[in-house]
C-alpha positions in Angstrom: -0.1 -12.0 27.3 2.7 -13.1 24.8 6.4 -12.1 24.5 9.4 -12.8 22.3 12.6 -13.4 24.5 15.7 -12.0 23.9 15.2 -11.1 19.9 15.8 -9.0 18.0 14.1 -6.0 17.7 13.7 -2.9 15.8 13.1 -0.6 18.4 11.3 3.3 17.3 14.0 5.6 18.2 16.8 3.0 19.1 17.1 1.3 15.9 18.1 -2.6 16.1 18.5 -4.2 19.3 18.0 -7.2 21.7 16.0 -7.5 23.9 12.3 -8.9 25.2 9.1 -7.6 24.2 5.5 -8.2 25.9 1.9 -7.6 23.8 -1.4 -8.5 23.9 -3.1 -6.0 21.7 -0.5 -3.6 22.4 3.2 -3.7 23.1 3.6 -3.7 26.9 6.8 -3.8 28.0 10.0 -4.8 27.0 10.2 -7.5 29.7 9.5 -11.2 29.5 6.2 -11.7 30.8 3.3 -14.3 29.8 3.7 -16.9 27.1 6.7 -17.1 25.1 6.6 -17.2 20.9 9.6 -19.2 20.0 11.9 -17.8 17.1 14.7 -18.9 15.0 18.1 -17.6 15.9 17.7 -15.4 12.6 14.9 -14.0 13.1 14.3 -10.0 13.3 11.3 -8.8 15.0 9.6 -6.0 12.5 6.7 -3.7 12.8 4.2 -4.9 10.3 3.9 -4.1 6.9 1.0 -1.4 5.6 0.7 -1.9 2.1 -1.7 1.2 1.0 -2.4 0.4 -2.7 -3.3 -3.4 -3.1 -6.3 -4.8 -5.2 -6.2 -8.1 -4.4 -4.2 -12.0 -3.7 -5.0 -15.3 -3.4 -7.9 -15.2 -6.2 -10.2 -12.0 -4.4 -10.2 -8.9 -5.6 -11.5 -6.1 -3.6 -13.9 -5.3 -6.7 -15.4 -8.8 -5.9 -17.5 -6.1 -3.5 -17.8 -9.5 -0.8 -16.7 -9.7 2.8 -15.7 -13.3 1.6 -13.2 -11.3 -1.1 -11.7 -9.1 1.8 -10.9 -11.7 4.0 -9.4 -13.9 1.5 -7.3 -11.4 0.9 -6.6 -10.3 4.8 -5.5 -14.0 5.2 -3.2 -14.3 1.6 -1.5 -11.1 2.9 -0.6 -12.1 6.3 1.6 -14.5 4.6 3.8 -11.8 3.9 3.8 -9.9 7.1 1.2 -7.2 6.1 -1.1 -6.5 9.1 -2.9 -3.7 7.4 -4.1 -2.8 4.0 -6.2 -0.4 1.8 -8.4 -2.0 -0.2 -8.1 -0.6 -3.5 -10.8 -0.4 -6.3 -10.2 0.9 -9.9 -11.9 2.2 -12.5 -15.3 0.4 -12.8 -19.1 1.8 -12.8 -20.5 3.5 -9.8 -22.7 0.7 -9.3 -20.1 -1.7 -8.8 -17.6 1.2 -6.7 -20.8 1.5 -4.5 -20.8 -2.5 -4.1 -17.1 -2.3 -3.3 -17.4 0.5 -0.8 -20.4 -1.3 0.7 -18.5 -4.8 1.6 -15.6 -2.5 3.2 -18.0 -0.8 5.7 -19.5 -4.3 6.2 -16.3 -6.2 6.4 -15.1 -3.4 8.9 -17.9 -3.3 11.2 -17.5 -6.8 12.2 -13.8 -6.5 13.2 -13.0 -9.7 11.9 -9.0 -10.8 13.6 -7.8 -13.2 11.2 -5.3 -11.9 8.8 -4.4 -8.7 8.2 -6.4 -5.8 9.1 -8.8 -3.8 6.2 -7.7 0.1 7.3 -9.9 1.4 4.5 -10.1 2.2 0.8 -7.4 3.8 -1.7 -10.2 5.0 -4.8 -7.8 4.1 -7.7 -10.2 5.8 -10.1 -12.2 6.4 -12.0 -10.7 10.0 -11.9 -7.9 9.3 -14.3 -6.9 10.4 -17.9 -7.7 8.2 -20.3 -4.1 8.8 -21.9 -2.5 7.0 -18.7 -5.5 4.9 -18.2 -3.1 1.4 -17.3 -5.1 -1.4 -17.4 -8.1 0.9 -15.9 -11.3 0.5 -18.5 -11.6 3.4 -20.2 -15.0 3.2 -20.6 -15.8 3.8 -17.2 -13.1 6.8 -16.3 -15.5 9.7 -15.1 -14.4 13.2 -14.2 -13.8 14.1 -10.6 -17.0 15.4 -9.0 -17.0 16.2 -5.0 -20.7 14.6 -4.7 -20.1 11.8 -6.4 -16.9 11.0 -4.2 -18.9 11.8 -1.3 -21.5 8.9 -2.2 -19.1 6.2 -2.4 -17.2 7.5 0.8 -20.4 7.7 2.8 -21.3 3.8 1.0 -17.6 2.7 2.5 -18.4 4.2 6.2 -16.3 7.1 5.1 -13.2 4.6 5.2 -11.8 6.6 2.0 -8.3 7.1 2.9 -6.5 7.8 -0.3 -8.3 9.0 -3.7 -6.1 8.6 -7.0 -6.6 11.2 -9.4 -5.5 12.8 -12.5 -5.0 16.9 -11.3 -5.2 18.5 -15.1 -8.9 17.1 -15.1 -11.9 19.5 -14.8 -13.2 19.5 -11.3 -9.6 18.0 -10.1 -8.7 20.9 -8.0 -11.9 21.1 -6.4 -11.7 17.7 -5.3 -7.8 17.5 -4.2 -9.2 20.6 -1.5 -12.2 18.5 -0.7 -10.4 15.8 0.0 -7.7 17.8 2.1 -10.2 19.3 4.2 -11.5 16.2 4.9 -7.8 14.5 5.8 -7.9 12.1 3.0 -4.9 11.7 0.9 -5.4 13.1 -2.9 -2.5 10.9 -4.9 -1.8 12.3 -7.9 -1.3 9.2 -10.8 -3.2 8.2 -13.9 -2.3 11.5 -15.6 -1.0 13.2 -17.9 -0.3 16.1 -15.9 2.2 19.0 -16.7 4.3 20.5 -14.1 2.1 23.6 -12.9 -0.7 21.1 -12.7 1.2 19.0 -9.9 2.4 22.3 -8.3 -1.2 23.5 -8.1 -2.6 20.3 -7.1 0.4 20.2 -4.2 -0.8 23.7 -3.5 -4.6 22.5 -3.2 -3.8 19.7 -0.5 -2.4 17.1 -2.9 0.6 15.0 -0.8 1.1 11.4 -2.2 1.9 10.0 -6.1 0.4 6.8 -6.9 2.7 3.6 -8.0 5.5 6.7 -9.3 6.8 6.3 -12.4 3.9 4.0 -13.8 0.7 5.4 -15.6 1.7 8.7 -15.9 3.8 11.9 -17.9 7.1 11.3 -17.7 10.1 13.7 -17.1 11.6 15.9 -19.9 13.6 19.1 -20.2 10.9 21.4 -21.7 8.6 20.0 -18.9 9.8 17.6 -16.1 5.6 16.1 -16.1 4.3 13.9 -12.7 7.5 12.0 -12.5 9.8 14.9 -12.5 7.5 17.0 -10.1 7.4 13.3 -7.7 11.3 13.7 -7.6 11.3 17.2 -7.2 8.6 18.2 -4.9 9.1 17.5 -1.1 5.2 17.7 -0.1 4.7 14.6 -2.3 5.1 11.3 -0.8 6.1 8.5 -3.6 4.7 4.7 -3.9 7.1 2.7 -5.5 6.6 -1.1 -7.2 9.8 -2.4 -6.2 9.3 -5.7 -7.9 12.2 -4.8 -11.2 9.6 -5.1 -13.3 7.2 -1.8 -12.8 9.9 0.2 -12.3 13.8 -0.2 -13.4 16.6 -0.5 -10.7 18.2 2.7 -11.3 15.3 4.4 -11.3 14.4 3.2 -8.1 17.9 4.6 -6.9 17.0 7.7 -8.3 13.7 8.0 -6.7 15.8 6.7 -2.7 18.2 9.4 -3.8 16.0 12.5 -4.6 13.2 12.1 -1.9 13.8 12.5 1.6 14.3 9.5 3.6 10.4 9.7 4.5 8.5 10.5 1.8 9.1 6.7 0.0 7.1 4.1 0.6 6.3 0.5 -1.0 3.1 -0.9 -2.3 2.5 -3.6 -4.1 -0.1 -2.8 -6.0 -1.2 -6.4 -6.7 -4.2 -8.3 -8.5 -6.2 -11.2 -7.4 -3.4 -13.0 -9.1 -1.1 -12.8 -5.8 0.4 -16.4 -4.3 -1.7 -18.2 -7.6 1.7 -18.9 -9.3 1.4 -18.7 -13.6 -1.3 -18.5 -15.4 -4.4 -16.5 -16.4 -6.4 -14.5 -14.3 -8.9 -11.5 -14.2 -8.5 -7.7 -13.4 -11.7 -5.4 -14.3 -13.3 -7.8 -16.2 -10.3 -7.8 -18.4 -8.1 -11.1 -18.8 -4.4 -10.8 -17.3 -1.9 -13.7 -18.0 0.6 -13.7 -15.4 4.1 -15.5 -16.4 7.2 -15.2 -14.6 6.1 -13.0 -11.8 4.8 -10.4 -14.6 0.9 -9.5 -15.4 0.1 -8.1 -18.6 -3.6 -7.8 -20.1 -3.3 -9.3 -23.9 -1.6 -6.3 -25.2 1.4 -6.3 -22.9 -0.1 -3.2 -20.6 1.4 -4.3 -16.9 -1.9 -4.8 -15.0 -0.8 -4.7 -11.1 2.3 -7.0 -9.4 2.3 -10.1 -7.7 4.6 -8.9 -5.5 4.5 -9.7 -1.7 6.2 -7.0 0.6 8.4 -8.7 2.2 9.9 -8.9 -1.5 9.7 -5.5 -2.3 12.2 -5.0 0.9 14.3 -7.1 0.0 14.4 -5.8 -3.5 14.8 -2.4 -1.6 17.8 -3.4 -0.2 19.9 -6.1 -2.2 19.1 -4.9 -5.9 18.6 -0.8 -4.9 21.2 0.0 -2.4 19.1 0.9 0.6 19.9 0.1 4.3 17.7 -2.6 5.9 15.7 -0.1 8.4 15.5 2.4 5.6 13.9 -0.2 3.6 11.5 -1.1 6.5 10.7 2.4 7.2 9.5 2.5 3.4 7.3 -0.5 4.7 6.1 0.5 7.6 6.0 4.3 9.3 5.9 6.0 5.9 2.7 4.4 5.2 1.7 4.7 9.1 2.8 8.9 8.4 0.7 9.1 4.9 -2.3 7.8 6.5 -2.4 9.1 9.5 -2.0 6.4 11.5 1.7 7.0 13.3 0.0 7.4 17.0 -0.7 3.4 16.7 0.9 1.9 14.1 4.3 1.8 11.9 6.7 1.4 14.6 7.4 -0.9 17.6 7.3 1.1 20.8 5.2 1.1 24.0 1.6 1.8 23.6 1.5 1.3 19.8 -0.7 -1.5 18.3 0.9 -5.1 18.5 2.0 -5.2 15.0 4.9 -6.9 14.2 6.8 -9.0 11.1 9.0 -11.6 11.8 11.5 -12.3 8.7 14.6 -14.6 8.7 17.7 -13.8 6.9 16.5 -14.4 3.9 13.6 -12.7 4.3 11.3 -15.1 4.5 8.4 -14.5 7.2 8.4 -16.6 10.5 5.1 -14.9 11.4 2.9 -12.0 11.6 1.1 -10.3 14.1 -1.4 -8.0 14.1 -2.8 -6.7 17.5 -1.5 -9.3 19.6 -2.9 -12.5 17.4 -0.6 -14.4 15.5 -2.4 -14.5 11.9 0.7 -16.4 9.8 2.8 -18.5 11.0 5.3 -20.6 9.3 4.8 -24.4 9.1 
């Protein structure tokens, strides 16, 4: 058993206060009891990040289809205070989706504890339209088919938590109810989708928009498109890129002002790239030159962040305008609330999973845990 000793917390329900707080895999009590984990006098005691759209860091990509890729990854993101993850794939043949899918169910069964934790798969692709195709290779974009999802969520150990998808595509609405009667998330994104299409596709099950704004229709008066229907609709649950690069500062104030408090939540959306610094790197076999904290592929597409979370929180809150626990939230039980996974995760109160961020007051993280284990900690 572990504790932190008079800290400060951010407590479900009670908001920020001090106090002590026991764990081993779960939290215990908010007494001191076992072994202490000494803090700074700064430090705030977070739930841990759950960043649900994330390719890769630290030079893995989860396309690498290798347990070796996933952990590399587990361990980059720790770094940052992420406990858990999506792995997410993209566009790519089915042969090398099925390879993907195959190292998740693999990586998965053995429960591995170091880093963060692999919660399942966000399938980025290849349902798309090739209009808003990204940095997705369009040569492999393939329209959405119920049996062919089925195969690679049966090679992942159905681990398929979120499927990104373009609704105006033939066979989209089919699969958005699939999906929803299977309680995975259909994300609308990659599309060039007109308003009725998003309202149907909300109708059908559809409840998330993938990295909003980016790679898809954008708002007008004659038809306000995905990015209008994201601010409008109140069944859709936005991601957001907070890194000022995806998406503008005022835009991201207009997204905090037009959803409710929570339907927002970060992702990072990053490439194998992650905590590499500058320099050239790789995203679907396509070459990405990163420079400045920006990737582009040789045209000047964006091709994924490297942005860490504990960045995109801050960005949140000192460039955007948004309290610090609102900011968190967008972190932490609006992920936990997309997937499912509110019962045990997103939110420090008795029972839950261990999961906890420590940042300082500049946001920097002191460490991570994730059920009970400290994975990161600062040197």
């Amino acid at each position: 058993m572990k504790h932190f000793k008079n800290a400060l917390v951010y407590v479900a329900g009670e908001g920020l206060k001090k106090c002590d707080l026991s764990f081993e895999e779960k939290i215990l009590s908010f007494e001191a009891e076992g072994e202490e984990v000494k803090l700074p006098a700064d430090a705030v005691v977070l739930p841990g990040f759950i960043d649900e759209h994330i390719h890769g860091a630290g030079g893995a990509d989860a396309m690498d289809g290798t347990e070796e890729a996933l952990s590399t990854i587990a361990r980059t993101v720790a770094e940052e205070g992420t406990t858990g993850f999506l792995a997410t794939t993209m566009t790519q043949s089915p042969s090398a989706i099925l390879k993907a899918m195959r190292a998740v169910k693999a990586y998965r069964a053995k429960s591995p504890k170091e880093g963060a934790a692999v919660l399942g798969v966000h399938l980025e692709g290849p349902f798309i339209a090739c209009k808003f195709k990204g940095a997705q290779p369009e040569e492999y974009v393939a329209k959405p088919d119920t049996a062919v999802f089925d195969g690679y969520n049966e090679a992942s150990g159905n681990a398929v938590k979120i499927v990104t998808l373009a609704p105006e595509a033939e066979g989209a609405q089919e699969l958005v109810a699939h999906l929803a009667e299977r309680g995975i998330v259909a994300s609308i994104g990659h599309t060039a989708a007109k308003c009725e299409d998003i309202a149907r596709a909300a109708d059908a099950g559809a409840r998330n928009v993938t990295h909003t704004y980016n790679a898809q229709s954008p708002l007008h008066h004659r038809d306000i498109g995905t990015v209008g229907s994201a601010l409008l609709d109140d069944r859709l649950n936005c991601e957001l890129i907070a890194d000022t690069i995806h998406v503008s500062v005022p835009a991201m104030q207009l997204l905090v002002k037009c959803k409710p408090e929570e339907k927002l939540t970060l992702i990072t959306d990053a490439i194998r790239a992650k905590g590499l610094g500058d320099g050239e790197s790789e995203l679907g076999g396509q070459k990405v030159f990163v420079k400045n904290g920006e990737a582009r592929l040789a045209d000047g597409t964006l091709a994924g962040s490297v942005l860490r979370m504990n960045r995109a929180v801050e960005n949140l809150v000192k460039r955007a305008g948004v309290p610090f626990l609102q900011a968190v939230d967008c972190a932490t039980i609006n992920p936990a609330r997309n997937l499912g996974l509110e019962k045990q995760a997103g939110s420090i109160a008795l029972g839950k999973n261990a999961d906890f961020t420590v940042l300082d007051g500049n946001y920097d993280v002191v460490c991570t845990v994730r059920g009970g284990n400290i994975v990161y900690a600062r040197s």
